[in-house]
Backbone as CSV, one residue per row, in Angstrom:
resi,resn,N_x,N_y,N_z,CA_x,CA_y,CA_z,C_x,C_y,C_z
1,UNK,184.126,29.671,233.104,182.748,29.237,232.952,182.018,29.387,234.276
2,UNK,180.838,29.624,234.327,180.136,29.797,235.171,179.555,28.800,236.028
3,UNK,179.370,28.288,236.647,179.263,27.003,237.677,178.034,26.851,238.348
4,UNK,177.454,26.441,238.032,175.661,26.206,238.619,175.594,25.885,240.336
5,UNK,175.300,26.233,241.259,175.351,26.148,242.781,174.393,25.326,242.879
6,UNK,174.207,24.196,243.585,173.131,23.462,243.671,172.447,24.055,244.912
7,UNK,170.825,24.335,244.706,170.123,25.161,245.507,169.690,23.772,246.660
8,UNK,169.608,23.989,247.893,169.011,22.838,249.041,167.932,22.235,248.638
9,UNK,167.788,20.798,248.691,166.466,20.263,249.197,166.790,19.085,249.440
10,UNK,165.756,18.820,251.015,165.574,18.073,251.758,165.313,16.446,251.113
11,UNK,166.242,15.608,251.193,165.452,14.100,250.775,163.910,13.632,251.270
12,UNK,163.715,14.274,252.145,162.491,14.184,252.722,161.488,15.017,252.119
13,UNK,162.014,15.802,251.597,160.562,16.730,250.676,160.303,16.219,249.342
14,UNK,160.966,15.170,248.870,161.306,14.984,247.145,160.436,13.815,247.036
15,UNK,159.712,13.199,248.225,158.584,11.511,248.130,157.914,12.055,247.058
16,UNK,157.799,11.262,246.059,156.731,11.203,244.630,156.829,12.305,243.781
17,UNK,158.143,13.002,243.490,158.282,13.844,242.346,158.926,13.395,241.544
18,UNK,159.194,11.740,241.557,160.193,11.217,240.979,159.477,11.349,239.531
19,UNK,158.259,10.826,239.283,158.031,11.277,237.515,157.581,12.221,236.724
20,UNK,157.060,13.050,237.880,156.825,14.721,237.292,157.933,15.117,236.835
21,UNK,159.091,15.007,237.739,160.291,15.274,237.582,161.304,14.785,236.338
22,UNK,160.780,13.565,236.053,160.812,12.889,234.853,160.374,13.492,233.787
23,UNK,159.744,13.496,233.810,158.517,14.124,232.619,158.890,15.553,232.718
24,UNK,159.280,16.344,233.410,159.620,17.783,232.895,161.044,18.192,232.556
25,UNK,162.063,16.953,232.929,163.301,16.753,232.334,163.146,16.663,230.920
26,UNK,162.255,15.384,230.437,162.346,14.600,229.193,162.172,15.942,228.118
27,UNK,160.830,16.456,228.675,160.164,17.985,227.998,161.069,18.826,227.430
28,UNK,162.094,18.996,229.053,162.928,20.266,228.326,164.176,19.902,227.982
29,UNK,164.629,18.630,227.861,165.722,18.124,227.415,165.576,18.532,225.548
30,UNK,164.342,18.371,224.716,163.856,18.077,223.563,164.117,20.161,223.467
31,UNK,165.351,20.441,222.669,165.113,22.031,222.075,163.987,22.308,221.453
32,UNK,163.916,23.705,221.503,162.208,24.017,221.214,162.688,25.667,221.062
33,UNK,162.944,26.168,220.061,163.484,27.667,219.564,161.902,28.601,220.270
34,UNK,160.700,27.825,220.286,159.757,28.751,220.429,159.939,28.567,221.661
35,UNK,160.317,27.719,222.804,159.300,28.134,224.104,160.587,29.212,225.095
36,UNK,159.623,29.627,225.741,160.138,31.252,226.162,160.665,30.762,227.824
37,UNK,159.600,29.836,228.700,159.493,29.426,229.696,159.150,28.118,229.950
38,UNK,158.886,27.931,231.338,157.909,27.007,232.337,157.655,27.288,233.272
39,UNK,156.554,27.499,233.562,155.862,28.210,234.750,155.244,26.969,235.236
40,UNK,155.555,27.110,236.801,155.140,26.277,237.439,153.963,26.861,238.494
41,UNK,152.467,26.462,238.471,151.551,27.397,239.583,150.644,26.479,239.934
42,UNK,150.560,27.088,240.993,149.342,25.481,241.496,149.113,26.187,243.461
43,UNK,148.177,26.000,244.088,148.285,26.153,245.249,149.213,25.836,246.055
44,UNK,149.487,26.678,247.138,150.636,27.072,248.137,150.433,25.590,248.694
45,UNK,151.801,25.079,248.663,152.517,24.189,249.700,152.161,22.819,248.549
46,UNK,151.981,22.968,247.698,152.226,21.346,246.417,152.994,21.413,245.904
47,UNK,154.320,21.849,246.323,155.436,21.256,246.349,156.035,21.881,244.437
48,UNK,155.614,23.427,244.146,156.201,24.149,243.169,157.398,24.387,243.454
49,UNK,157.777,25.060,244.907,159.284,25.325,245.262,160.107,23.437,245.046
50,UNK,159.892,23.002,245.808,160.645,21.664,245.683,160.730,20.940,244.038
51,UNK,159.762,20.881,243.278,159.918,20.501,241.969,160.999,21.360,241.430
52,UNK,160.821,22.966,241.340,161.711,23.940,241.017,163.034,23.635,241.265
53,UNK,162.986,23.443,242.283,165.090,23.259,242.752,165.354,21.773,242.215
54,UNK,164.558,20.781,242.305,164.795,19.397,242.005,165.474,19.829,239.967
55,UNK,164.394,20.088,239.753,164.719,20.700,238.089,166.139,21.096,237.718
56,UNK,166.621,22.362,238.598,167.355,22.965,238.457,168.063,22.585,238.982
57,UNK,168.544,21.359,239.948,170.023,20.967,240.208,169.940,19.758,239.306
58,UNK,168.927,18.782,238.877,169.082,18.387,237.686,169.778,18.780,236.292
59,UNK,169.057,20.251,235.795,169.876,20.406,234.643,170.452,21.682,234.590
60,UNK,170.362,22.277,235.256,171.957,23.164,235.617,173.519,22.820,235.596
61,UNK,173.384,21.373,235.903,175.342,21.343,235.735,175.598,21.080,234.355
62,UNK,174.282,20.624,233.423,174.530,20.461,231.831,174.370,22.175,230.964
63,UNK,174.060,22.721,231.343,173.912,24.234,230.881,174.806,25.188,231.575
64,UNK,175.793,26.103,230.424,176.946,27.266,230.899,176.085,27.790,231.508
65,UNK,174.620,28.090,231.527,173.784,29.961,231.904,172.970,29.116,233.080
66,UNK,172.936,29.343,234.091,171.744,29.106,234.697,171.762,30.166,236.417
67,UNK,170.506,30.606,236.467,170.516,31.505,238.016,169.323,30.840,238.283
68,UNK,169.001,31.068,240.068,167.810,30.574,240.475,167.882,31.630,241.610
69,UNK,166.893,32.594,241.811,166.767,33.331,243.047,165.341,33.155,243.575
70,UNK,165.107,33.504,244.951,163.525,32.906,245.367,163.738,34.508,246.386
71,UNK,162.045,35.245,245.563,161.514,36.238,245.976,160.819,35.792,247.472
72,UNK,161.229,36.718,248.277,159.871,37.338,249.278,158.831,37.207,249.093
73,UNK,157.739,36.529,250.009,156.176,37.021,249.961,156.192,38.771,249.178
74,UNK,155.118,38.734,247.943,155.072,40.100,247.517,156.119,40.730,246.936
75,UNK,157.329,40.415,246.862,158.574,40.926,246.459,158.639,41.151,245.069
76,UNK,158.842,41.961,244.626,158.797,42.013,243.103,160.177,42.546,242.081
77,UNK,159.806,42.061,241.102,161.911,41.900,240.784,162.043,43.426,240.570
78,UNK,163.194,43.574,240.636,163.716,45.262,240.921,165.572,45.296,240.339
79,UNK,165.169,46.228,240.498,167.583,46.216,240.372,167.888,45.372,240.923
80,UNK,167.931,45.040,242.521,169.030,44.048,243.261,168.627,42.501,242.738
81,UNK,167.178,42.285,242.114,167.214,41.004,241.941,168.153,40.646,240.423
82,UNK,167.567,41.554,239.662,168.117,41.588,238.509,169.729,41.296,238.172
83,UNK,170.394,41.920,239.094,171.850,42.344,239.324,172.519,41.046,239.703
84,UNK,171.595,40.076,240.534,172.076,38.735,241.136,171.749,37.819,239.631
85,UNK,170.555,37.941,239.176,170.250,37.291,238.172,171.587,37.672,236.675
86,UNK,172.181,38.505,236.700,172.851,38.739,235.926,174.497,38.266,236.401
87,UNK,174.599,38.282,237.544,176.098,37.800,238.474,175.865,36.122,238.211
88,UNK,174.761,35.725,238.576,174.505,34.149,238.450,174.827,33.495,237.405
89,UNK,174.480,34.150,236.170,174.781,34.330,234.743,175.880,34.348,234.161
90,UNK,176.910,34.738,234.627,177.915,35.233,234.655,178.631,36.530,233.567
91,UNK,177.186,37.168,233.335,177.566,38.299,232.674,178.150,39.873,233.445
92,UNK,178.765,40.701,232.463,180.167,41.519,233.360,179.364,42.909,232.268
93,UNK,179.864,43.793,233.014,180.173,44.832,232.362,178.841,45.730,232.920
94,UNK,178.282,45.678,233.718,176.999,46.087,234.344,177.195,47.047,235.185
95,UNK,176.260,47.831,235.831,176.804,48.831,236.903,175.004,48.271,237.877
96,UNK,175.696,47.957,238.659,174.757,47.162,240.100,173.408,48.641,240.015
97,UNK,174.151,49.785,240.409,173.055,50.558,240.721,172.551,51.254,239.365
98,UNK,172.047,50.532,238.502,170.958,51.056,237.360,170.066,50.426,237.677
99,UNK,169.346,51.736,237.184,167.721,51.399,237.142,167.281,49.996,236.785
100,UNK,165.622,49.522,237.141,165.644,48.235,236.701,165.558,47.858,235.119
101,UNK,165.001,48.849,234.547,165.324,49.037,233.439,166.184,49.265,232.192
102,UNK,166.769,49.352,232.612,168.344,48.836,232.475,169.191,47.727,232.395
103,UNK,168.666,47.490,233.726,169.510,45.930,234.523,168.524,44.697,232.974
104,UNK,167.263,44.918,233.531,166.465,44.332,232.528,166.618,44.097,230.939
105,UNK,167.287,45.416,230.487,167.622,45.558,228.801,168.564,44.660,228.868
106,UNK,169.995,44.817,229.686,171.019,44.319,230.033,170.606,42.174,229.786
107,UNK,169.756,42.384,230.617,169.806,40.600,230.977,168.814,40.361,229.676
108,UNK,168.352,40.486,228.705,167.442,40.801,227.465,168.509,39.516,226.619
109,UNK,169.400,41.238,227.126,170.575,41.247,225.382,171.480,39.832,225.727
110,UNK,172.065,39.831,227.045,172.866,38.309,227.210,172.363,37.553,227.709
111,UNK,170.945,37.439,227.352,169.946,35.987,227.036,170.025,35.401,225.695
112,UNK,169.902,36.595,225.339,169.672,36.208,223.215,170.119,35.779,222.832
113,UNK,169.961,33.903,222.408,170.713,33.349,221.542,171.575,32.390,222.817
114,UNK,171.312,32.534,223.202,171.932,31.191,224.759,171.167,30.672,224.977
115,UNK,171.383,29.137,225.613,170.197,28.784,226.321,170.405,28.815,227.284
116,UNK,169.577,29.488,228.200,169.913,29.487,229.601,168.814,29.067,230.532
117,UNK,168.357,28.512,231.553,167.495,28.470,233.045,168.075,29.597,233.747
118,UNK,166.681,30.194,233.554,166.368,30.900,234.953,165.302,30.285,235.474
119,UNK,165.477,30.286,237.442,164.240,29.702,238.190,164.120,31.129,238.563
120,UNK,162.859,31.950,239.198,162.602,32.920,239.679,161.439,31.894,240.461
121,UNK,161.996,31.800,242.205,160.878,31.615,242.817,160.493,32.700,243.642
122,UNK,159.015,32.328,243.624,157.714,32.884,244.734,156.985,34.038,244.283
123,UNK,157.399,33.771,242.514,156.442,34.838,241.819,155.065,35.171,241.890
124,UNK,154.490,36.394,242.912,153.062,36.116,243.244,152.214,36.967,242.190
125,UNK,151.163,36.682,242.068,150.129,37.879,240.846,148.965,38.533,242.085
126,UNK,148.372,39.125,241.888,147.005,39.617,242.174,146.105,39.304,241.781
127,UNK,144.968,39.343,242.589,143.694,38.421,241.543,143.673,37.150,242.580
């Protein structure tokens, strides 16, 4: 089985996320066949990265599937992220250097029908 890594955070960064944190446990504790995600967005430095990892060392040790990788300023997912996102996972049978498109079909198909967390931080848009 695959083993969830608990990602760092500071006791000192976590003052007053105690019921957001609450409240987005309770949310995704309740199955829900439709929802796809949770996107977390809000202006730089309110504390999206820190809620994110708080989440995910929360309920990661209760779920077999879970990865969390945190992009670069601008970084955009590609093969090597994909490839970690699929190692995290603990799915096999992959070849590291395919296209991202590929890697992508790949992590599609051994999503389907699992429940799994993925965190993808520092997803930026344009605009």
């Amino acid at each position: 089985a695959v083993k969830a890594v608990p990602v760092q955070v500071h006791i000192d960064d976590v003052y007053g996320f105690e019921q957001r944190e609450a409240e987005l446990v309770a949310e995704l504790a309740v199955p829900d066949p439709d929802r796809l995600g949770v996107w977390l967005h809000g202006m730089g430095g309110c504390g999206k990265t820190t809620l994110a990892k708080l989440l995910f060392n929360r309920l990661a040790p209760h779920l077999k599937y879970s990865a969390f990788i945190e992009l670069q300023h601008g970084e955009r997912i590609g093969s090597q992220q994909l490839s970690v996102l699929l190692k995290q996972l603990g799915a096999a049978g992959f070849n590291e250097a395919s296209p991202a498109g590929l890697l992508l079909s790949r992590l599609q198909e051994y999503v389907c029908n699992r429940v799994v967390l993925i965190v993808v931080d520092n997803v930026w848009t344009q605009g």
